[in-house]
C-alpha positions as CSV (number, residue, x, y, z in Angstrom):
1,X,-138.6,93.9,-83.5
2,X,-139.5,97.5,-84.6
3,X,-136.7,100.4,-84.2
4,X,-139.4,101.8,-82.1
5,X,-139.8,99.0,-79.5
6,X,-135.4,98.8,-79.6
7,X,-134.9,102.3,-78.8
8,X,-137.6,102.0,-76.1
9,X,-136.2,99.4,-74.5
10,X,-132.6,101.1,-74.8
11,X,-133.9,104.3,-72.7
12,X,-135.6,101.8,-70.4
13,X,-132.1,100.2,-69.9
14,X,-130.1,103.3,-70.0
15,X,-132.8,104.6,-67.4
16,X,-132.3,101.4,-65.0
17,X,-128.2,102.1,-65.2
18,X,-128.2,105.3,-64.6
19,X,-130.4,105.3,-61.3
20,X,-128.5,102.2,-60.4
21,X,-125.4,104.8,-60.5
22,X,-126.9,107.4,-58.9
23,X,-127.9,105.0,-56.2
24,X,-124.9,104.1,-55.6
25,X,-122.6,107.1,-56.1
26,X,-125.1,108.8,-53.4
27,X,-124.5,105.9,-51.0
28,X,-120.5,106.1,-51.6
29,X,-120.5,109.6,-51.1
30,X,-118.1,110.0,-54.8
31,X,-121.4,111.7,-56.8
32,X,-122.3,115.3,-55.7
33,X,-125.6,116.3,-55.2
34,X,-126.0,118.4,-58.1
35,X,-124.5,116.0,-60.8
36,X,-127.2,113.1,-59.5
37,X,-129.9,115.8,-59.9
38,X,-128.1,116.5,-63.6
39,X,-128.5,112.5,-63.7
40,X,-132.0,112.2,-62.8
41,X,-133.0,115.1,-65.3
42,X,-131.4,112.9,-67.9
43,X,-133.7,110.0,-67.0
44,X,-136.9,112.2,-66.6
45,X,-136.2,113.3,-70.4
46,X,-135.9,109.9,-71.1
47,X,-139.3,109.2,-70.0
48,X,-140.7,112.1,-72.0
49,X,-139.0,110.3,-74.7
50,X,-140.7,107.1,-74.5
51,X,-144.0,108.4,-74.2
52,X,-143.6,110.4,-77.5
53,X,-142.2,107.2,-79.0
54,X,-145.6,105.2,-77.6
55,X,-147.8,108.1,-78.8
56,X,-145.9,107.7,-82.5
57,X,-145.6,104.3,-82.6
58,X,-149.6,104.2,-81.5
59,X,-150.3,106.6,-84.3
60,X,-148.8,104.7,-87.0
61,X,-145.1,105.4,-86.4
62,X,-146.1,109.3,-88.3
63,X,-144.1,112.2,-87.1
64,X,-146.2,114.9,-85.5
65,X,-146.7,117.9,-87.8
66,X,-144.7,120.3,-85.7
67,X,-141.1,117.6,-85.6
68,X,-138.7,117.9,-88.1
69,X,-136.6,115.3,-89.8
């Protein structure tokens, strides 16, 4: 298995906990409102993440002229 595909599937996973938590912080009442929203930015970035990885990974695994090392 690729790096690529492992860190994919690691923000998949890490995406699947944390709206598990939310989920159930909300229901529990003992997660404000404005940390789940924190939390559910953190999974949206995710997502951007793992389409850049799909567009890299689709192009060869090359960086994109404008990322840095």
């Amino acid at each position: 298995m690729t790096l690529g595909k492992r860190f994919r599937g690691f923000l998949l996973l890490q995406n699947m906990m944390l709206k598990d938590f939310i989920r159930h912080g909300l229901a529990n009442r003992s997660l404000a409102t404005e940390d789940a929203a924190c939390l559910s930015r953190v999974a949206t970035l995710n997502l951007q993440e793992i389409a850049r990885w799909d567009r890299d990974l689709a192009g060869g695994g090359s960086m994109s002229s404008g990322e840095a090392e």
